[in-house]
Structure formats: C-alpha cells, structure tokens
C-alpha positions as CSV (number, residue, x, y, z in Angstrom):
1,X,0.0,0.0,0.0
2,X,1.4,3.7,-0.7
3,X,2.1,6.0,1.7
4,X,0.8,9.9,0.7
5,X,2.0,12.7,2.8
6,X,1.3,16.0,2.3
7,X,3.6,19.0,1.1
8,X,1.6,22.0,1.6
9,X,4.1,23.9,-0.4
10,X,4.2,21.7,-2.9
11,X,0.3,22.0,-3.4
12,X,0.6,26.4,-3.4
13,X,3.1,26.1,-5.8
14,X,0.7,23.4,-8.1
15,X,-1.8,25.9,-7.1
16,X,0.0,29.0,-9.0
17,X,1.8,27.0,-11.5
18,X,1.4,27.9,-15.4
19,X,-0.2,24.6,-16.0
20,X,-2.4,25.1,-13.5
21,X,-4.0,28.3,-15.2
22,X,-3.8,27.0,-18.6
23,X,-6.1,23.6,-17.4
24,X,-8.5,26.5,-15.8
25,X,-8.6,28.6,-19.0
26,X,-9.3,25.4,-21.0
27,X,-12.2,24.6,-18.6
28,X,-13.6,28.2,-19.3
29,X,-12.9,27.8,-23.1
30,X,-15.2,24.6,-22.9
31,X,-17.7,26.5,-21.2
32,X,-17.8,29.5,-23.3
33,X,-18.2,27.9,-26.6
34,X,-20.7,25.7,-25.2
35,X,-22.5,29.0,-24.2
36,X,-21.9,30.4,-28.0
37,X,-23.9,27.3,-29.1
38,X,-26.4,27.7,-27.0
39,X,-26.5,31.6,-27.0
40,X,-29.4,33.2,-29.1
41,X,-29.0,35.1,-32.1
42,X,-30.8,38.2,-33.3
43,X,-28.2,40.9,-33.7
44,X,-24.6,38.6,-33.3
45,X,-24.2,41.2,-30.0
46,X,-24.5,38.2,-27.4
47,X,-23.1,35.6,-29.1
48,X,-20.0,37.6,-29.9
49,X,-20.0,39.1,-25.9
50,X,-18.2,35.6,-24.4
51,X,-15.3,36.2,-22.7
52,X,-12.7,34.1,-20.8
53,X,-10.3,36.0,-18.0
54,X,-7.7,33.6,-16.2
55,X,-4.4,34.3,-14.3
56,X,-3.5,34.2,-10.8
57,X,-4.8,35.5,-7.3
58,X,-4.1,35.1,-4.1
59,X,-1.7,32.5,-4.7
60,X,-4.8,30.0,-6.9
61,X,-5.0,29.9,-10.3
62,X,-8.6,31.1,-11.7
63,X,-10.7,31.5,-14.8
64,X,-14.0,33.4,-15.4
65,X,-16.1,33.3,-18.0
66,X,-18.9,36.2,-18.6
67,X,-21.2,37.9,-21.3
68,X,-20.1,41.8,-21.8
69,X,-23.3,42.4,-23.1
70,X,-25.5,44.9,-21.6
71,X,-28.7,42.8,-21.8
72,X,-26.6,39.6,-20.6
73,X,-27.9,39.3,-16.9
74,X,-31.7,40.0,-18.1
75,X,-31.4,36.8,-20.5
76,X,-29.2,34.6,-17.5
77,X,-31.3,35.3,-14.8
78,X,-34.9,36.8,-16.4
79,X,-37.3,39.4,-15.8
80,X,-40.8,39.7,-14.9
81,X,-41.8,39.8,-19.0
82,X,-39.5,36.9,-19.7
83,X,-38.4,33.6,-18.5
84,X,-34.8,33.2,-17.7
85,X,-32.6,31.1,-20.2
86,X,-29.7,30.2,-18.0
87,X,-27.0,30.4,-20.9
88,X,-24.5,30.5,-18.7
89,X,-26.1,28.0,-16.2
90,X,-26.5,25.1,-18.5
91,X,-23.0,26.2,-20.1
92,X,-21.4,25.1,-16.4
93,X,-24.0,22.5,-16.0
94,X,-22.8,20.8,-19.5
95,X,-19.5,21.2,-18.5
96,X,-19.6,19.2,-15.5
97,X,-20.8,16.0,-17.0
C-alpha cells in the first residue's frame, strides 16, 4: 500500500503554477463555446459578448467566464416579461458532465 504525505508547499506552488492556469482557462474555453452554441442570435451582440479571463490571485489559479453584453444578466437570470434562459447556467452544468 502507498504512503501519501502531504507537502503543503508543494500544493501552493501546483496551485500558482502555469499549467495550473492553462487547465482553468481550457475549462472556461469549454464552457464558453458551449454557451456560443447555445446563445441566441438576433443581432450577433450576445453571441460575440463571451469572454474568458484567467491568471492568478491570491496564490490560486482562476478563470472566469462572462457575457459583456448589456442585456446579458436580463437573459441569464430573467425578468418579470421573460423567462430566464440560464445560458450561462446550462453552459457550467454541460461542462460538469
């Protein structure tokens, strides 16, 4: 049987590594051209609003992934005149699986 023992500073610099933020900025990649698929289309504006941040803080890699448009959150979360389409939502769900 192996023996694992851990190396705290080991793990904060796996945490902060380059790989480390290029495997988070593939994740968000996935997700945002799953949300492109999904994304409606009447003027290109949303579709083409997708972007993907990534880099380092606080000693962790991270990656976001948002719409710029200035409709974006009306169409994620709804109003009261229109049912929510959870773009992003379904994007992360998808992602997951």
């Amino acid at each position: 049987m192996a023996n694992f023992t851990s190396n705290p500073a080991g793990l904060q610099k796996l945490l902060r590594s380059a790989g480390m933020v290029q495997a988070m900025h593939r994740r968000a990649s996935r997700i945002a051209n799953f949300a492109k698929l999904i994304s409606p289309v009447v003027t290109g504006q949303y579709v083409s609003s997708w972007r993907i941040y990534s880099g380092i803080r606080n000693g962790k890699a991270w990656a976001r992934v948002e719409n710029i448009a200035p409709y974006a959150k009306f169409l994620e979360h709804g109003t009261r005149h229109m049912k929510r389409q959870r773009i992003l939502g379904r994007a992360v769900s998808a992602a997951r699986r």
